[in-house]
C-alpha positions as a Markdown table, in Angstrom:
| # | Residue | x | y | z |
|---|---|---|---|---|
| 1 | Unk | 2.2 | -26.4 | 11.1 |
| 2 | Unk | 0.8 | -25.3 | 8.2 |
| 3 | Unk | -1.0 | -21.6 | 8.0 |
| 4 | Unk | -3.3 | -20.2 | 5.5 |
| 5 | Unk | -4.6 | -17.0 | 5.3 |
| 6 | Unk | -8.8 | -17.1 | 4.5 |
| 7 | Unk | -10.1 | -16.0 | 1.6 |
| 8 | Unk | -11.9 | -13.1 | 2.7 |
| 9 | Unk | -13.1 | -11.9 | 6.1 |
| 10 | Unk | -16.7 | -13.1 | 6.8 |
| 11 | Unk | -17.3 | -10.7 | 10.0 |
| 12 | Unk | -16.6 | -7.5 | 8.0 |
| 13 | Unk | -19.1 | -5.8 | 6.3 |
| 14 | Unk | -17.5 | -5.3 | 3.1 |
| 15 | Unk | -20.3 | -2.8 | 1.5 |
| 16 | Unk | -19.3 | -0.7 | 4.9 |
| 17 | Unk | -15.8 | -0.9 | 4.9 |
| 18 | Unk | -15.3 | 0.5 | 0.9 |
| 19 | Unk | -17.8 | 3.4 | 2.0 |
| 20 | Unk | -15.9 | 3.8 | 5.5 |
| 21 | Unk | -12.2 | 3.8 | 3.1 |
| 22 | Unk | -13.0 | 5.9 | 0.8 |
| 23 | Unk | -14.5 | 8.5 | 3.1 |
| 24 | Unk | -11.0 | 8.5 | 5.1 |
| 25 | Unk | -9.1 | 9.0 | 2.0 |
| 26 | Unk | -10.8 | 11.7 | 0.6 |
| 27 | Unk | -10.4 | 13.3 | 3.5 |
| 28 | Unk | -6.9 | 12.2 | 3.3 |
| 29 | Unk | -6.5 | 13.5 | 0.2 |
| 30 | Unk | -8.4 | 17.1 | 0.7 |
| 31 | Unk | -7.8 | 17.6 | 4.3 |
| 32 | Unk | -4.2 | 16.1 | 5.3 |
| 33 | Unk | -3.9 | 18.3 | 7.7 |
| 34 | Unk | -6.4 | 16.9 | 10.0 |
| 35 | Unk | -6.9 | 14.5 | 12.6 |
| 36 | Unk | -6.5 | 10.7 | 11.4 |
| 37 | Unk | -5.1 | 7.2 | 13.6 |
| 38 | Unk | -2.4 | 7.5 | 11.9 |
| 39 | Unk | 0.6 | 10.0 | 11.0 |
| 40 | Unk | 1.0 | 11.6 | 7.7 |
| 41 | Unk | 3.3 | 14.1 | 6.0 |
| 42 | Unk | 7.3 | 14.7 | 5.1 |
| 43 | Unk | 8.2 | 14.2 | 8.4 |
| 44 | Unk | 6.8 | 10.8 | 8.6 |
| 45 | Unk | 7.8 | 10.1 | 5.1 |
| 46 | Unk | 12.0 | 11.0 | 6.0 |
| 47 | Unk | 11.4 | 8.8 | 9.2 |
| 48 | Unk | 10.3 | 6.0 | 7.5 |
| 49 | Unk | 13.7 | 6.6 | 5.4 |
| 50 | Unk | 12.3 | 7.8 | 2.5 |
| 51 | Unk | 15.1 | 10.3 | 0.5 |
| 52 | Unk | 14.8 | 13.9 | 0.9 |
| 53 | Unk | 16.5 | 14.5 | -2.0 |
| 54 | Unk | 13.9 | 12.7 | -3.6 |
| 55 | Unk | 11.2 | 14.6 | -2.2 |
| 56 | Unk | 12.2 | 17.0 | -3.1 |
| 57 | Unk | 12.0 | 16.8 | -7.1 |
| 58 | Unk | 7.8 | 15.9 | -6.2 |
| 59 | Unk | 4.8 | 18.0 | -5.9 |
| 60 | Unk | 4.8 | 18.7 | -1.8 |
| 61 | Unk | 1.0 | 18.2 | -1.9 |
| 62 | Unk | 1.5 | 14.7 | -2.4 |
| 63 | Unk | 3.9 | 14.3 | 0.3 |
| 64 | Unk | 1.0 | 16.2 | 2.3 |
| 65 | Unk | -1.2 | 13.4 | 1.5 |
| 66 | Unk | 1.5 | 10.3 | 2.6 |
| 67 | Unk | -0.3 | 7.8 | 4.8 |
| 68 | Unk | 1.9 | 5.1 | 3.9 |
| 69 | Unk | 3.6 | 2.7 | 6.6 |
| 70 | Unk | 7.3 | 2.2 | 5.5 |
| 71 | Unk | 10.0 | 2.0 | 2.8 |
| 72 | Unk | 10.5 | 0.1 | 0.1 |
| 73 | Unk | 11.7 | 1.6 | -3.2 |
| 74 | Unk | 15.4 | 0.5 | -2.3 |
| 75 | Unk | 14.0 | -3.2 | -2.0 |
| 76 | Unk | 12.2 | -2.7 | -5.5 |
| 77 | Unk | 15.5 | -1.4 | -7.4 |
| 78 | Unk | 13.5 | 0.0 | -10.2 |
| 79 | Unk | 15.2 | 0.8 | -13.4 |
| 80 | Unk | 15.4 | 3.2 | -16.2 |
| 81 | Unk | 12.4 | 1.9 | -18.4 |
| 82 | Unk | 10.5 | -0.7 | -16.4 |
| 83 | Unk | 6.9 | -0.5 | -16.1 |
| 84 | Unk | 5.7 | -0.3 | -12.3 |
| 85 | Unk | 1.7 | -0.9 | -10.7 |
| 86 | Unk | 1.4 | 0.9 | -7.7 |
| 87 | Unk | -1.6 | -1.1 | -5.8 |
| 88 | Unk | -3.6 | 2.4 | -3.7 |
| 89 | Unk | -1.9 | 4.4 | -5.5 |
| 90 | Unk | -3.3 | 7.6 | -3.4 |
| 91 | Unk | -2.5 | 10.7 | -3.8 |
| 92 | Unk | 0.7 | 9.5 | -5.9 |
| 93 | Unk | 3.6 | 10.1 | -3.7 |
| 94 | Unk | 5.1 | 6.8 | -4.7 |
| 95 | Unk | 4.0 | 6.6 | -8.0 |
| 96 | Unk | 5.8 | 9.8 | -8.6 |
| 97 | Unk | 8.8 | 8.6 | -6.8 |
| 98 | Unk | 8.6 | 5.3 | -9.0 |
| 99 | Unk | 8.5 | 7.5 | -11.7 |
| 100 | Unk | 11.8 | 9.4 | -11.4 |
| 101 | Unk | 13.1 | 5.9 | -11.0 |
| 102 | Unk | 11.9 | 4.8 | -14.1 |
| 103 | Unk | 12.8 | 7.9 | -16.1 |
| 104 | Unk | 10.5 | 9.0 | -19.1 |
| 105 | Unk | 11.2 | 5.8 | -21.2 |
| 106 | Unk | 9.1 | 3.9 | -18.6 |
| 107 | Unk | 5.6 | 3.6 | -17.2 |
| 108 | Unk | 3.9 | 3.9 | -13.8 |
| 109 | Unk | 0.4 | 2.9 | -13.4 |
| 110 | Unk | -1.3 | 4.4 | -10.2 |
| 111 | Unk | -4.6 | 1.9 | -9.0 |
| 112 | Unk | -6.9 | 3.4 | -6.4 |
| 113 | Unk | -10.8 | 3.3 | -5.7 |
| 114 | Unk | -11.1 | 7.0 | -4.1 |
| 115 | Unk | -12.0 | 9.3 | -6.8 |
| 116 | Unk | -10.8 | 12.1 | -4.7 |
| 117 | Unk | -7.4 | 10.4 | -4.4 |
| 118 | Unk | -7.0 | 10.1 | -8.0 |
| 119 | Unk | -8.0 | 13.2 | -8.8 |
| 120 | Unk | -5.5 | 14.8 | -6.9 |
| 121 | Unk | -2.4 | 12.6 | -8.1 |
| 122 | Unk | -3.3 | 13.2 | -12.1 |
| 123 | Unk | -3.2 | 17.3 | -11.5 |
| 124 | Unk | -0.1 | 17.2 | -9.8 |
| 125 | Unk | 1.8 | 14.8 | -12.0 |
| 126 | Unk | 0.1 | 16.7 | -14.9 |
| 127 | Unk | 1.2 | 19.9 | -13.3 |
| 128 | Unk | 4.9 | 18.3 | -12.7 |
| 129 | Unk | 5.5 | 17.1 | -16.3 |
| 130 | Unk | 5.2 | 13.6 | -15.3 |
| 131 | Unk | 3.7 | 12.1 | -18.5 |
| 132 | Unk | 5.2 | 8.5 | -18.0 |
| 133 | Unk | 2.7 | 7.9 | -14.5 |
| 134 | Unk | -1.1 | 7.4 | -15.3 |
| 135 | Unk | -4.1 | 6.7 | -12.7 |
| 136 | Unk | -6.5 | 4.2 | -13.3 |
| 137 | Unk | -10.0 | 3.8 | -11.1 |
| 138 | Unk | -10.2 | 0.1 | -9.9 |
| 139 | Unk | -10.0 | -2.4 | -7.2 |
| 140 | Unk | -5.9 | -4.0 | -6.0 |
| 141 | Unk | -8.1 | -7.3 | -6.0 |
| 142 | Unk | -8.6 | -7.2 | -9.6 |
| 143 | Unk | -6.0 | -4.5 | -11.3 |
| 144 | Unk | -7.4 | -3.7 | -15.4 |
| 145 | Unk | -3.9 | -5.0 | -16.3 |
| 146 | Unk | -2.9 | -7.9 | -18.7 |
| 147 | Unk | -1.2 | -10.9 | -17.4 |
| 148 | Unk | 2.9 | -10.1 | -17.5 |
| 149 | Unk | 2.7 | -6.7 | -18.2 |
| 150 | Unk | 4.5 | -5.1 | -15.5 |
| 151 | Unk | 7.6 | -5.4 | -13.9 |
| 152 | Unk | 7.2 | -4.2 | -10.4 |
| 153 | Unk | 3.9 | -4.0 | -8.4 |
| 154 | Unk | 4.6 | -1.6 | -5.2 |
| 155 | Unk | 2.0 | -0.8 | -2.2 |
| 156 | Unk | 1.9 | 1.1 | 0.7 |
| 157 | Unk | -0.2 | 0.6 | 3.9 |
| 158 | Unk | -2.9 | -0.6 | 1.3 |
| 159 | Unk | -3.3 | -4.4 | 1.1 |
| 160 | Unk | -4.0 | -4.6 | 5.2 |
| 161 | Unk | -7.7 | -2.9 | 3.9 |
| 162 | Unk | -8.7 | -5.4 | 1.6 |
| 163 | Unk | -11.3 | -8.2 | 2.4 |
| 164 | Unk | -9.6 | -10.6 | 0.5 |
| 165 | Unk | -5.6 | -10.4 | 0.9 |
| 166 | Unk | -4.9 | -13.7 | -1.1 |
| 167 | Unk | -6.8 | -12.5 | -4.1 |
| 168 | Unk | -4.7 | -9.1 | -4.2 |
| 169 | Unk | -1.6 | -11.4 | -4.0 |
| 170 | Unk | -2.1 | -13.4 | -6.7 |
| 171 | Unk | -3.7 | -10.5 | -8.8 |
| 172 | Unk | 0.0 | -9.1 | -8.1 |
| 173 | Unk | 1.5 | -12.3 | -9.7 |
| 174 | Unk | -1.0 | -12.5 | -12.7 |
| 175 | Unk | 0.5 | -9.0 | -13.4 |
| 176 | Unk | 4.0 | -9.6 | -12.8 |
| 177 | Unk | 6.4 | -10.8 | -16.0 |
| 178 | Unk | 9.0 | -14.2 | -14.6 |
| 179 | Unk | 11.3 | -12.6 | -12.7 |
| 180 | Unk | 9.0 | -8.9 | -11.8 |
| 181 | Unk | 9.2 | -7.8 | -8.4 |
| 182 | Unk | 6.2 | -7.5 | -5.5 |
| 183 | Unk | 8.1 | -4.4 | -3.2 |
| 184 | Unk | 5.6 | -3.5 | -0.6 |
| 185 | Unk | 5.2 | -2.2 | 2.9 |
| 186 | Unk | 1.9 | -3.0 | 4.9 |
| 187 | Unk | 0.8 | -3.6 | 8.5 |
| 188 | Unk | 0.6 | -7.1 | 10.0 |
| 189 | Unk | 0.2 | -8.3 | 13.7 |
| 190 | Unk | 2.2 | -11.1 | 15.7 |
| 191 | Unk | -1.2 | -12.6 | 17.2 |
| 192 | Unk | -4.7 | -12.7 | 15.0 |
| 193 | Unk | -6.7 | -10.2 | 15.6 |
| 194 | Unk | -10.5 | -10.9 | 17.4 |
| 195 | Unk | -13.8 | -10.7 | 15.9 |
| 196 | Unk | -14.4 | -7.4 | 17.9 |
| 197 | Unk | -11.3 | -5.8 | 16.6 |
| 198 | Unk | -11.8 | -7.7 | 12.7 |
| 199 | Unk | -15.4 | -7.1 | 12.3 |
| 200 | Unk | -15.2 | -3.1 | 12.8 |
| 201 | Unk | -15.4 | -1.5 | 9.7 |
| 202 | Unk | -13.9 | 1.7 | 11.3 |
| 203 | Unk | -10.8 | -0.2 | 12.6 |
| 204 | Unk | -10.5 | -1.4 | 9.0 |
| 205 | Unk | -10.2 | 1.9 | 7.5 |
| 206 | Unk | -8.1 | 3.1 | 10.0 |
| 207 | Unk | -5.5 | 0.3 | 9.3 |
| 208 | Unk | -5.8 | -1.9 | 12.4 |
| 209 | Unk | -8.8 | -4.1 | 11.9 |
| 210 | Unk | -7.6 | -5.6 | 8.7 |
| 211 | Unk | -4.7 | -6.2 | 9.7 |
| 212 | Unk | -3.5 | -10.3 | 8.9 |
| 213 | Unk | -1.1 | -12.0 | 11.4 |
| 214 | Unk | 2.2 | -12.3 | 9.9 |
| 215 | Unk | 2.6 | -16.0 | 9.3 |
| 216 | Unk | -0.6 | -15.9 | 7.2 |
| 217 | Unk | 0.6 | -12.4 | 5.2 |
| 218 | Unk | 3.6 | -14.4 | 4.3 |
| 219 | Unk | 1.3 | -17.6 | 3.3 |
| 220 | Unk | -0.9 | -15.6 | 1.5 |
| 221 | Unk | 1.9 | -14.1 | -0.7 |
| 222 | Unk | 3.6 | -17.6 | -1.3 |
| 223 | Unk | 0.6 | -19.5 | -2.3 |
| 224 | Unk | 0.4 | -17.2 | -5.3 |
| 225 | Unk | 3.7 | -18.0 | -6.4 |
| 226 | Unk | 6.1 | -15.3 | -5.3 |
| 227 | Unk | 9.5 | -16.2 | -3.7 |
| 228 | Unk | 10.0 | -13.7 | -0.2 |
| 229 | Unk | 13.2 | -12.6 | -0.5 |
| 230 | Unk | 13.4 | -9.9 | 1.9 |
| 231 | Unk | 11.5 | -9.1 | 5.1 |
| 232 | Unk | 12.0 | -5.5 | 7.2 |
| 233 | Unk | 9.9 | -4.4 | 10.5 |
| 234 | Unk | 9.8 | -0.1 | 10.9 |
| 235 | Unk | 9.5 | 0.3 | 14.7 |
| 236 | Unk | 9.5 | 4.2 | 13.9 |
| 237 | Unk | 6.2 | 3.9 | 12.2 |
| 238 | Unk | 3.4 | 4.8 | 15.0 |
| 239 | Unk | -0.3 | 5.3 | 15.4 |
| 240 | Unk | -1.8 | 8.5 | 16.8 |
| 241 | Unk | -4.9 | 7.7 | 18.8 |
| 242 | Unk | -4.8 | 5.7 | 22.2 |
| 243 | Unk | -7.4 | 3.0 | 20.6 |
| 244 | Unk | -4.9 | 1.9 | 17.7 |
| 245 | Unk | -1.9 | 2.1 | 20.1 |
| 246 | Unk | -3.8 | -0.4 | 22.5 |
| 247 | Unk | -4.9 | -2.8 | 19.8 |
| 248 | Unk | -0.8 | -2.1 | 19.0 |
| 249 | Unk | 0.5 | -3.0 | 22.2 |
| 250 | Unk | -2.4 | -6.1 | 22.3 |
| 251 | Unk | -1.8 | -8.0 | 19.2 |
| 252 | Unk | 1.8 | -6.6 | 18.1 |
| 253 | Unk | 0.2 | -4.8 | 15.5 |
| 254 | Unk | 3.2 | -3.1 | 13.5 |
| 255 | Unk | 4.7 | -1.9 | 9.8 |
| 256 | Unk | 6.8 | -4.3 | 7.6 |
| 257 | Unk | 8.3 | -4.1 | 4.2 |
| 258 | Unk | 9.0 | -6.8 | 1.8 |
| 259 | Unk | 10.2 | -7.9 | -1.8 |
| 260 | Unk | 9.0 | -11.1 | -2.8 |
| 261 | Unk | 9.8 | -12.4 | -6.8 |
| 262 | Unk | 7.7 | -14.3 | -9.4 |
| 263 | Unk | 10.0 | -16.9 | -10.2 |
């Protein structure tokens, strides 16, 4: 049997679901404290198995911020020097994580399409002395990068919201040099989701709606040339409200980290 994943979703209302994201991320990003679907914060960061140690050599403020999914920097082994694209960048927690990686002889190129978010990540890596990560204001479905210019491309929680999940794949190849890295977590579901749960905008933003049934996530990222190489599931990542834990316990809606190479 042969799966695809489509294009781009024709129920959604894509004009709806940008507005409806970047509302919930600015409010992610100046409110972190309040009330979302899903869990943010250090404590959800060091469950997910991120290092403490780590954390703590970043701005707390952009650990306040975290609404990522899972853990992936040990699968991306990035090294002194490398340049890394961090697709939804946010409010830079990975970024600035990938940047201690890196060291200051390397590069670290934030993407997101929330002004709010990006604002916040440039003061505090300004503020931090982080002067190998920049933030750039575009779309993961077309990054303002040339073709083989990076060697790792890293998301979190961020491709499940775009329209058109094959495009951002293969966007992540064009970027990639032979031999770069795709290190990602992101939340997929065992059964395809229905039209009353894919065409809500809301469910969207909140991470649910979006979300691509495994098989197809996997098709998606082979048909644009990368190699999967390593596939994870993070049972301790959790949704908050009763409506995401039911579409959850409906569909098998969960968190999964992979590496996949550009051969």
């Amino acid at each position: 049997m042969t799966i695809t994943a489509k294009p781009a979703s024709a129920g959604v209302d894509k004009q709806e679901l940008e507005a409806r994201v970047k509302a919930m991320y600015r409010e992610v990003a100046e409110a972190p404290h309040g009330e979302f679907h899903f869990e943010m914060g250090r404590a959800l960061a060091e469950r997910l198995g991120y290092d403490p140690h780590a954390l703590d050599r970043i701005p707390a403020a952009a650990i306040d911020s975290f609404a990522g999914v899972g853990h992936f920097l040990d699968l991306a082994a990035i090294q002194p020097g490398e340049t890394v694209l961090d697709l939804g960048s946010g409010s830079g927690m990975d970024s600035l994580l990938a940047a201690l990686a890196t060291g200051p002889g390397g590069q670290v190129l934030g993407l997101d399409m929330t002004a709010a978010q990006r604002d916040k990540a440039e003061r505090l890596a300004r503020e931090a002395g982080f002067g190998q990560v920049t933030f750039h204001d575009g779309y993961i479905e077309a990054p303002p990068f040339a073709d083989g210019s990076v060697d790792v491309v890293i998301s979190n929680g961020v491709i499940n919201l775009s329209a058109d999940k094959p495009r951002v794949f293969a966007e992540a190849a064009r970027v990639l040099r032979s031999g770069g890295r795709l290190a990602l977590a992101d939340i997929v579901t065992e059964k395809p989701l229905p039209e009353s749960v894919s065409c809500n905008a809301t469910l969207w933003a909140a991470c649910i709606g979006g979300a691509l049934q495994q098989d197809a996530y996997r098709a998606a990222i082979e048909a644009s040339g990368l190699v999967i190489e390593a596939w994870r599931e993070h049972p301790e990542y959790r949704f908050l409200t009763d409506s995401a834990q039911g579409a959850s316990a409906s569909y098998g809606v969960k968190s999964i980290s992979l590496l996949a190479v550009k051969r």
